[in-house]
C-alpha positions in Angstrom: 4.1 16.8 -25.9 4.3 15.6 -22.4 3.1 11.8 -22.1 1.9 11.5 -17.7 1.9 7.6 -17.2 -1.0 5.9 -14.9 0.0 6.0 -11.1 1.9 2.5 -10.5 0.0 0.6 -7.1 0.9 -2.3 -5.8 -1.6 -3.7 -3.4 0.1 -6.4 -1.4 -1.1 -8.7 1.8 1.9 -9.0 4.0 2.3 -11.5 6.7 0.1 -14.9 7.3 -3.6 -13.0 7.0 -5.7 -15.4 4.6 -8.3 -12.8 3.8 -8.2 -10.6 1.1 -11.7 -10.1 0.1 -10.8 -6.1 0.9 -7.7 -5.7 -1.0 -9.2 -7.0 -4.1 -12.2 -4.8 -4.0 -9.4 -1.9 -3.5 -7.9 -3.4 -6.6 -10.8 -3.1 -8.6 -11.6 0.4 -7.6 -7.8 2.0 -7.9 -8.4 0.4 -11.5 -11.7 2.2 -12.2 -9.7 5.1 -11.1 -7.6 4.8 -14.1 -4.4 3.3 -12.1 -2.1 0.3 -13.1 -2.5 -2.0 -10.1 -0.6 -5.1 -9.7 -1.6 -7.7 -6.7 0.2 -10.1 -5.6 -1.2 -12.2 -3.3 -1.5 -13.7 -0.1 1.5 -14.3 2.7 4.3 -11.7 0.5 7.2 -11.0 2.6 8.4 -7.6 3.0 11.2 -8.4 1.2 8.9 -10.0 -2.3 7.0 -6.3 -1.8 9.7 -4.5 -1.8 11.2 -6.3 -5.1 8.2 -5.6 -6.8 8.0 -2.2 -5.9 11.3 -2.1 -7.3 11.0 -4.3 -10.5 7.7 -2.8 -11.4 8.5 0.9 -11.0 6.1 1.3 -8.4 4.4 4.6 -7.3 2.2 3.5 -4.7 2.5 0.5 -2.1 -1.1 -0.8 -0.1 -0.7 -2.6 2.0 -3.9 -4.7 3.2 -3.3 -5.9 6.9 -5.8 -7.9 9.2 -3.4 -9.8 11.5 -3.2 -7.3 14.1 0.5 -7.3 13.4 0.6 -4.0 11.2 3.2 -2.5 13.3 5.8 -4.9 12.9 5.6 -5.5 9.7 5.0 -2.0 8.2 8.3 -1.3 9.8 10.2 -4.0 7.8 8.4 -3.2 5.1 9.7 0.5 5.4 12.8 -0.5 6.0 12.8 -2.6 2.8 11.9 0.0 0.6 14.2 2.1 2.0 16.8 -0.5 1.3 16.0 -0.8 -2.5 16.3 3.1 -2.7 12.4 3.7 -2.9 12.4 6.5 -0.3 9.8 8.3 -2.5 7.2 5.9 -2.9 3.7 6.2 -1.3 2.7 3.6 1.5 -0.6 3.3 2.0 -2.1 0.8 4.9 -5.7 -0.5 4.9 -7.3 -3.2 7.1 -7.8 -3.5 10.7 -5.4 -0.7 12.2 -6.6 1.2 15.9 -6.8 4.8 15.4 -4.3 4.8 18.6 -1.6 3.2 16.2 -1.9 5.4 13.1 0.3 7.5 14.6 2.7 5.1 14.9 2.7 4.2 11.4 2.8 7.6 10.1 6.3 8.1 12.3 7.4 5.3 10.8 7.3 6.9 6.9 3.6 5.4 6.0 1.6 7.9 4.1 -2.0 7.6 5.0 -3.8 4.5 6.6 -7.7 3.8 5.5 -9.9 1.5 7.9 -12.9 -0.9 7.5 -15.0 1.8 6.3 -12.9 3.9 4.4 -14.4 5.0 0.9 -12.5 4.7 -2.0 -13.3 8.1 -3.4 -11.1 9.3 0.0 -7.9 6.7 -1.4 -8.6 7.3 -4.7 -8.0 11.0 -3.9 -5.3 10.4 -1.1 -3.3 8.3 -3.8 -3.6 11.5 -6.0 -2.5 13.8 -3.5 0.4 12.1 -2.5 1.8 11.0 -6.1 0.9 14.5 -8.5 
């Protein structure tokens, strides 16, 4: 008999954005959706996410950006993942991202972006998609 673990998130805050109201509402919702989520808090550097990802078997990064600087730092983040062999896991990015950028991001390897708005059936069922 074939035992399917609970999708792995991690829902992390890069950067120096204080606010996380958002993510943990995400948290709380991935976790009605049945998913082991781990958060880890405000100001993580690319490199901390990327160790977690790693230590904790990840499936799924979110990444909750505010800062204006999602760019930049998806890109490290990326490249950090990348570095720890975690070419296959999911990167999600929520927050305040310009539809003009997404682009960007998705060029970049990230799998889906969600912004202020986005409802969590839609990431719930994104998450899904992207890890079955």
């Amino acid at each position: 008999m074939e035992h399917s673990r609970r999708t792995r998130v991690l829902v992390a805050k890069p950067g120096l954005d204080g606010h996380d109201r958002g993510a943990k509402v995400i948290v709380q919702a991935l976790r009605d959706a049945g998913m082991e989520v781990i958060y880890t808090g405000l100001h993580q550097t690319p490199q901390q996410i990327a160790r977690v990802a790693m230590q904790e078997d990840i499936d799924v990064v979110g990444l909750s950006i505010l800062s204006g600087a999602h760019e930049a730092l998806c890109q490290v983040v990326m490249d950090e993942l990348r570095a720890q062999g975690l070419e296959n896991v999911a990167v999600i990015v929520g927050g305040t991202v310009p539809p003009k950028d997404v682009p960007k991001l998705k060029a970049i390897g990230v799998t889906e972006v969600f912004g202020a708005g986005s409802r969590f059936d839609d990431i719930v069922q994104s998450i899904n998609t992207h890890v079955r």
